[in-house]
C-alpha positions as CSV (number, residue, x, y, z in Angstrom):
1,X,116.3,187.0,94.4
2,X,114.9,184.0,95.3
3,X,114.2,180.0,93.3
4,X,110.6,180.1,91.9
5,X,108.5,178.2,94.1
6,X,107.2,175.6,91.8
7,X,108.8,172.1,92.9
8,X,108.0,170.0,96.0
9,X,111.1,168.8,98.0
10,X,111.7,166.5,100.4
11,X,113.7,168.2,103.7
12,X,116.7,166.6,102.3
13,X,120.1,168.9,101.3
14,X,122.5,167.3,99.2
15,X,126.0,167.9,98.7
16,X,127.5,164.8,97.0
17,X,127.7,161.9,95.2
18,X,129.4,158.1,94.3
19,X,127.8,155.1,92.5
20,X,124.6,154.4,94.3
21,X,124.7,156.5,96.9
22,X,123.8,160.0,97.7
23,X,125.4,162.0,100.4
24,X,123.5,165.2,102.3
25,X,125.4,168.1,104.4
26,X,125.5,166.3,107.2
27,X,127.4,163.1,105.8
28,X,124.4,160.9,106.0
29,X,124.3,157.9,103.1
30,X,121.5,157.8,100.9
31,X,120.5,154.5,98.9
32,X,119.5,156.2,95.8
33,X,116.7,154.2,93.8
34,X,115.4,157.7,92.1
35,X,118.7,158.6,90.0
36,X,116.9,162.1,89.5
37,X,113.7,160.8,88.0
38,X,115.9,158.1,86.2
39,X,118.9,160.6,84.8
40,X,121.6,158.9,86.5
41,X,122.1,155.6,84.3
42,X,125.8,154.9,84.9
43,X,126.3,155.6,88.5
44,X,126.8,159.0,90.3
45,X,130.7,160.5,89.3
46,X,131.6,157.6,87.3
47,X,135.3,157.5,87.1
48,X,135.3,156.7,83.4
49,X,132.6,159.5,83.1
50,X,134.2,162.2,85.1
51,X,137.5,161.8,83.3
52,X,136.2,162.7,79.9
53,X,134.2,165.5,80.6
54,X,137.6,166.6,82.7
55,X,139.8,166.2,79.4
56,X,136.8,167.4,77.6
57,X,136.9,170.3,79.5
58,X,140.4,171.3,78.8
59,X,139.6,170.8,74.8
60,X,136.7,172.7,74.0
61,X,133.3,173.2,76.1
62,X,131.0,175.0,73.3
63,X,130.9,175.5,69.6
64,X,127.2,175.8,67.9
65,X,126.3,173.6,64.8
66,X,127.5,176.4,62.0
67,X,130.9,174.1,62.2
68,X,131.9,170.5,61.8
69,X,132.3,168.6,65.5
70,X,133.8,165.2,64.8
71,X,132.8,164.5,68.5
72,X,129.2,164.4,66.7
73,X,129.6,162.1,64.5
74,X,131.5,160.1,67.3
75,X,128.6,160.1,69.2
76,X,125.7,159.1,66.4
77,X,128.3,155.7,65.0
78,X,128.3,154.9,69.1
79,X,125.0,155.2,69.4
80,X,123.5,153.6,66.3
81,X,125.5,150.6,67.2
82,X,124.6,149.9,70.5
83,X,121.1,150.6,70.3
84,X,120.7,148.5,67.1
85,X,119.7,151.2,65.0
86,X,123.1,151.7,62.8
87,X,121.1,153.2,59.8
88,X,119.3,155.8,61.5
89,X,120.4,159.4,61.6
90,X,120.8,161.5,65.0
91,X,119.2,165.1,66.1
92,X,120.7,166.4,69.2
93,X,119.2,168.2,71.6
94,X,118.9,168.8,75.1
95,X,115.9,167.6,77.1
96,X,113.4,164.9,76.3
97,X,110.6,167.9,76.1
98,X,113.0,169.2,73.6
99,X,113.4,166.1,71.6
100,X,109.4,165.2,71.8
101,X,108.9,168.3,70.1
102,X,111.4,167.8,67.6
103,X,109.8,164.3,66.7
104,X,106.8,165.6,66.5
105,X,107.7,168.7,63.8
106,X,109.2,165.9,61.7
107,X,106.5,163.8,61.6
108,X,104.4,166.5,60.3
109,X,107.0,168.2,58.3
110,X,106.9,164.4,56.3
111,X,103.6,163.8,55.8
112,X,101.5,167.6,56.0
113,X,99.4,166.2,58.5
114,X,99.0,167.5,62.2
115,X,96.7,165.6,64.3
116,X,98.6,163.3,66.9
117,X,97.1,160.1,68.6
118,X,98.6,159.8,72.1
119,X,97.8,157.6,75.2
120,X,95.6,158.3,78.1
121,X,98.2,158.9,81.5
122,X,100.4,159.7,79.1
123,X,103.7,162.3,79.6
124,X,106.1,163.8,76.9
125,X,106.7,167.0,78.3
126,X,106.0,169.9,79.1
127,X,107.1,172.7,76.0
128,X,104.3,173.7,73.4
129,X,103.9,170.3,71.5
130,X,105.1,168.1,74.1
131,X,102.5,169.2,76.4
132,X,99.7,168.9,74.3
133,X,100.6,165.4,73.6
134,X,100.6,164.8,77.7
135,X,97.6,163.5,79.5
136,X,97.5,166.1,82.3
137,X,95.6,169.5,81.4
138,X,96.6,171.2,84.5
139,X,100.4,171.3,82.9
140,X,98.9,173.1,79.6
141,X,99.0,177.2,79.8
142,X,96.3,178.8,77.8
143,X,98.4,179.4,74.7
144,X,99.2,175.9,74.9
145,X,96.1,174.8,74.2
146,X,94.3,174.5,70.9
147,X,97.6,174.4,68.6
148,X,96.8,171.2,66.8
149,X,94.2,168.5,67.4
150,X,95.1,165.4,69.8
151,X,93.4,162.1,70.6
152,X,94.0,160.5,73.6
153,X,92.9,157.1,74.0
154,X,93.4,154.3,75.7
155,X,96.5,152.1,76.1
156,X,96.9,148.8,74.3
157,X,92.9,149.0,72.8
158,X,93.6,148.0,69.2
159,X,89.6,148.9,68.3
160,X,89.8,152.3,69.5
161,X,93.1,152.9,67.8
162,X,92.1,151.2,64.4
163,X,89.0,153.8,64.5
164,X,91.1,156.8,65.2
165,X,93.9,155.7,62.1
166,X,90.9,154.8,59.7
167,X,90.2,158.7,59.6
168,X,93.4,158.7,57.3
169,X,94.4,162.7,59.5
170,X,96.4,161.2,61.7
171,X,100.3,162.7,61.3
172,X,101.6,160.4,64.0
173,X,100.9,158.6,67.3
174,X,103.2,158.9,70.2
175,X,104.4,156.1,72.9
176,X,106.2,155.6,75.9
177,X,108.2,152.4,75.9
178,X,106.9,151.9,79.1
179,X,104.6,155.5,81.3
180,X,107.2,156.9,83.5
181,X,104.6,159.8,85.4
182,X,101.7,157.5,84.2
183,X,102.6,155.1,86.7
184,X,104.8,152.2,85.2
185,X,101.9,150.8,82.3
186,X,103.3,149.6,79.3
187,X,102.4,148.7,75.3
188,X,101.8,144.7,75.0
189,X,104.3,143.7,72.6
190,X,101.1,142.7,70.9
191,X,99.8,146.0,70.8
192,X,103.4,147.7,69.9
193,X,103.4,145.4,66.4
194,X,99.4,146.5,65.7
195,X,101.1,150.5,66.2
196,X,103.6,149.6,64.1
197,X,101.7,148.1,61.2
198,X,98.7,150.5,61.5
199,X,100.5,153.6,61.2
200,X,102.5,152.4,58.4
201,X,99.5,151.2,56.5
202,X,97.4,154.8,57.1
203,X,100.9,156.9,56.2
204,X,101.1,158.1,60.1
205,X,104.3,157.6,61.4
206,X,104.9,155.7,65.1
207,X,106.8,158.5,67.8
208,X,108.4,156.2,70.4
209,X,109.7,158.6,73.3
210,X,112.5,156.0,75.0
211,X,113.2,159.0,77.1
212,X,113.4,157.2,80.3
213,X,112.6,153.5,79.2
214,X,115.9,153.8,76.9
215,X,119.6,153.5,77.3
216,X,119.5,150.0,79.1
217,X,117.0,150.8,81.7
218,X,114.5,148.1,80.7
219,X,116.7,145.3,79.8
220,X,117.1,146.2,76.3
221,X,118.6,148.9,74.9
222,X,115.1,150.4,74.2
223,X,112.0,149.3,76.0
224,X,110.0,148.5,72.6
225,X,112.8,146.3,71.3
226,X,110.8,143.4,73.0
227,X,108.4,144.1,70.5
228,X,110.8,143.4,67.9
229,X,109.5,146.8,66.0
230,X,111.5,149.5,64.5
231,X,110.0,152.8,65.0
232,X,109.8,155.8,62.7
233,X,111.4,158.1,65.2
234,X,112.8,157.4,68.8
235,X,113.8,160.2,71.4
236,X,115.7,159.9,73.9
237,X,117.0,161.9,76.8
238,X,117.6,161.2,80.7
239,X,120.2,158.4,80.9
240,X,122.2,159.5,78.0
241,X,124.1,162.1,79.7
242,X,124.3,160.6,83.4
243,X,123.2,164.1,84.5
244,X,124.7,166.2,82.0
245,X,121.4,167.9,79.9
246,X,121.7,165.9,76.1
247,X,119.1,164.4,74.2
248,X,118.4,163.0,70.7
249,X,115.9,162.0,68.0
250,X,116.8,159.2,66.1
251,X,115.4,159.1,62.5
252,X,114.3,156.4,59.9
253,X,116.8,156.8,57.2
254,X,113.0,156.7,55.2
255,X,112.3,160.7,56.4
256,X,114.4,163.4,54.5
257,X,116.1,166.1,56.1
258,X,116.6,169.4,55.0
259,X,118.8,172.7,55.7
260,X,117.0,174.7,58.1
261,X,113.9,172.1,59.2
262,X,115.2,171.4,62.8
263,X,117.9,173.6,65.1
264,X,119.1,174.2,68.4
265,X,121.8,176.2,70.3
266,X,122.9,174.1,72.6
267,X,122.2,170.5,71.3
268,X,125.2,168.5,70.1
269,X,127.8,170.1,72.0
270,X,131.1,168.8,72.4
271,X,130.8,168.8,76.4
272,X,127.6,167.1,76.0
273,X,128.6,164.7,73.5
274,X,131.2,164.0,75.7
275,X,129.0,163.0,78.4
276,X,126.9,160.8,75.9
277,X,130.1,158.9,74.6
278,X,131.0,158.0,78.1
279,X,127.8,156.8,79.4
280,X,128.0,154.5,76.3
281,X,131.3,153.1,76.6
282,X,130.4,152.4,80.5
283,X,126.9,150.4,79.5
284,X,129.0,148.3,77.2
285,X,132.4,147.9,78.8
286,X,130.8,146.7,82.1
287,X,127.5,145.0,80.6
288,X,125.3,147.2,82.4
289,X,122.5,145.7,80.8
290,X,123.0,142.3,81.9
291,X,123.4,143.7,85.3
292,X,119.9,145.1,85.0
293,X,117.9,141.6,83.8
294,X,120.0,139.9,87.1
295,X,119.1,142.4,89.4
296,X,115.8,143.1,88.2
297,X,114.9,139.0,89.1
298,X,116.2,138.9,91.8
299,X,114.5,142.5,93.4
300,X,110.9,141.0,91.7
301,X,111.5,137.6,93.1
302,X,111.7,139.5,96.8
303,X,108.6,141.9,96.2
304,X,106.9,139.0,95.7
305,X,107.7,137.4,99.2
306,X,105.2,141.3,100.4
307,X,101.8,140.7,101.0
308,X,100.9,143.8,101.2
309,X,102.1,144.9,97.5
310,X,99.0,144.3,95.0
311,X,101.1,144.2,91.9
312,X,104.0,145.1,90.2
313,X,105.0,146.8,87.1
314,X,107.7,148.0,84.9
315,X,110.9,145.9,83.3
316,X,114.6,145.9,84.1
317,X,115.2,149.0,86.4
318,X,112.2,150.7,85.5
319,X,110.2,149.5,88.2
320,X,106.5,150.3,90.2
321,X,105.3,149.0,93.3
322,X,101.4,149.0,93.9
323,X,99.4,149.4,97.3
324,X,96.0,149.3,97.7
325,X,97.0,152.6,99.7
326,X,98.3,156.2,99.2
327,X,102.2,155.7,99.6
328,X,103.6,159.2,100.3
329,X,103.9,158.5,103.9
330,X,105.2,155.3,103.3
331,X,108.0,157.1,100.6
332,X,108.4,159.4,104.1
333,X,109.5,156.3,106.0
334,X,111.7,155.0,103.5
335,X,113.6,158.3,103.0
336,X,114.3,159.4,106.6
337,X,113.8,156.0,108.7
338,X,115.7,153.9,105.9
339,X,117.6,156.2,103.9
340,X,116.2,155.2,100.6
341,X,114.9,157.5,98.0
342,X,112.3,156.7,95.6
343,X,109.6,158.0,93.0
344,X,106.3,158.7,92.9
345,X,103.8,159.1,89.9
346,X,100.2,160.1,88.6
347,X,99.2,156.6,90.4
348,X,99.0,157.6,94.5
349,X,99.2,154.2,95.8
350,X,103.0,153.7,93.1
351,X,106.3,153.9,94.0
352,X,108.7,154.1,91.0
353,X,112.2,153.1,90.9
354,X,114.9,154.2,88.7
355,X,117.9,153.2,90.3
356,X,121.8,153.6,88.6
357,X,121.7,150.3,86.2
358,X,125.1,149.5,88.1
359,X,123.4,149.0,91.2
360,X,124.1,144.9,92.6
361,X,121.6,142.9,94.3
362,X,123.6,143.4,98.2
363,X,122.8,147.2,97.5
364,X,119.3,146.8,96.0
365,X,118.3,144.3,98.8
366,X,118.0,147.3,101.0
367,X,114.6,148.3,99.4
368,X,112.7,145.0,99.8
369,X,114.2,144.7,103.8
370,X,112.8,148.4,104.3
371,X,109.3,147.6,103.0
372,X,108.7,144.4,105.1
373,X,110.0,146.1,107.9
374,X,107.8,149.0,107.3
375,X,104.7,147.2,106.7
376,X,105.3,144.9,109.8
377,X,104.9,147.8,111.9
378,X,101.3,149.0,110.5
């Protein structure tokens, strides 16, 4: 048997990991600015990570939710907390696709409506419902298509929006804190607080998927906390496990639950909240966020200083660089001349960043010296 052939890969075979760095067979250092597409939040085998999913793993790995795990409930106080959202409830799951859909099912479970607005470039995943809500219609198998209606309009346009919400159909319209795939564009804060009051006034509830804008990446616990809004629901995924698969849905304590409504197998495992517990005790114990404004100003004070970049997008660690070129030979250069790995998106002339929040300015000052290097010898 053989891998399904369905991911490009760079010629790069890794074996290990630690902090920033990335390691392949042949012993050769990677400056990792990727994380995975933006999983690893804490830093590659975290020391306070790997010890408690070691004494984890002598406790208990698995037990489904048809008992009581403490471990649960650990998780959800830690994470209400932190994130500012301490009267919210917690569904756990176990990818961001996973959680999107979840999200999406409540909405409509709470208000009988099933048509979703969502935002041209957009990406939520790619199961039934998540990929119907993404802007791509190559990702969408025929019996994903046609399940329930979807709008996708444009980003920050408050006429179109008002126009779609007016129709009084809408269930619920769906947001990234800040496009990920889409290539780095974000909600105005502006345009977050219209989302916020014009769902709430047409009984459509606001879906923001913090999937790889949350858990500190921006700045803020949640990317859309700069709005100053609270959402109806809020998934989340990606950084919260540091690599370990664990996601969630956080709720408005104003949508019921019931026995039955949502479920998963896997979600909510001890192992996993294990994982989740420890990336949260690392952002807080070594103010990983702080780390990410001070590092974020000083990397966007040095792409600056690059001609050659046309403009740059993102917050925190969440980060895009824009050429007036296609940059996949330049992402070549970086990786094997340089030793730096980075992200692409839907935008060709992008690259996307989503290094370890714990990365310090001496480590990240690698990625601006590679660029100018690079583009001095075009």
């Amino acid at each position: 048997m053989k891998l399904f052939d369905v991911y490009p890969r760079f010629d790069v075979t890794l074996e290990r990991a630690e902090g920033v760095f990335v390691y392949d067979k042949n012993g050769k250092k990677y400056l990792d600015l990727y994380g995975g597409h933006g999983v690893i939040s804490i830093g590659h085998t975290h020391p306070v990570y790997v010890n408690k999913l070691k004494k984890q793993l002598d406790k208990m790995v698995f037990y489904s939710n048809s008992v009581d795990l403490p471990i649960q409930d650990e998780l959800a106080e830690k994470l209400g907390n932190q994130s500012g959202y301490p009267d919210y409830d917690l569904f756990l799951c176990n990818s961001g696709a996973e959680a999107n859909e979840n999200a999406l099912k409540l909405a409509s479970f709470h208000n009988g409506k099933k048509k979703i607005i969502a935002f041209n470039k957009s990406f939520h995943g790619r199961t039934s419902a998540a990929v119907s809500v993404t802007d791509n219609p190559k990702l969408s198998a025929p019996i994903n298509r046609d399940g329930f209606e979807v709008e996708f309009i444009e980003l920050n346009n408050e006429t179109t929006l008002k126009q779609s919400l007016q129709k009084n159909n809408v269930c619920a319209v769906i947001v990234e804190g800040i496009q990920g795939v889409g290539g780095l564009d974000a909600p105005s804060e502006a345009f977050l607080k219209t989302l916020s009051d014009f769902t709430r006034k047409n009984n459509a509830l606001l879906i923001l998927d913090e999937i790889q804008s949350g858990y500190g990446r921006s700045g803020k616990f949640f990317a859309h906390q700069y709005a100053g809004i609270k959402p109806d629901l809020i998934t989340v995924a990606k950084g919260m496990g540091n690599g370990f698969p664990v996601a969630g849905v956080l709720i408005s304590p104003e949508i019921n639950g019931k026995s039955g409504m949502l479920g998963t197998t896997f979600g909510g495992n001890p192992f996993a909240c294990a994982a989740g517990l420890a990336v949260l005790e690392v952002l807080e114990n070594e103010n990983l966020m702080q780390n990410v404004n001070n590092v974020s100003s000083y990397l966007l004070k040095e792409l600056k200083q690059i001609p050659q970049i046309k403009k740059i997008k993102g917050k925190g660690l969440m980060m895009g660089v824009e050429f007036d070129f296609p940059v996949a030979d330049l992402r070549k250069k970086l990786l094997f001349e340089h030793q730096i790995l980075t992200g692409s998106s839907s935008n060709p002339n992008l690259i996307r960043i989503l290094p370890p929040l714990s990365i310090k300015t001496e480590q990240i000052s690698a990625y601006p010296a590679a660029l100018k290097q690079v583009m001095s010898e075009q």
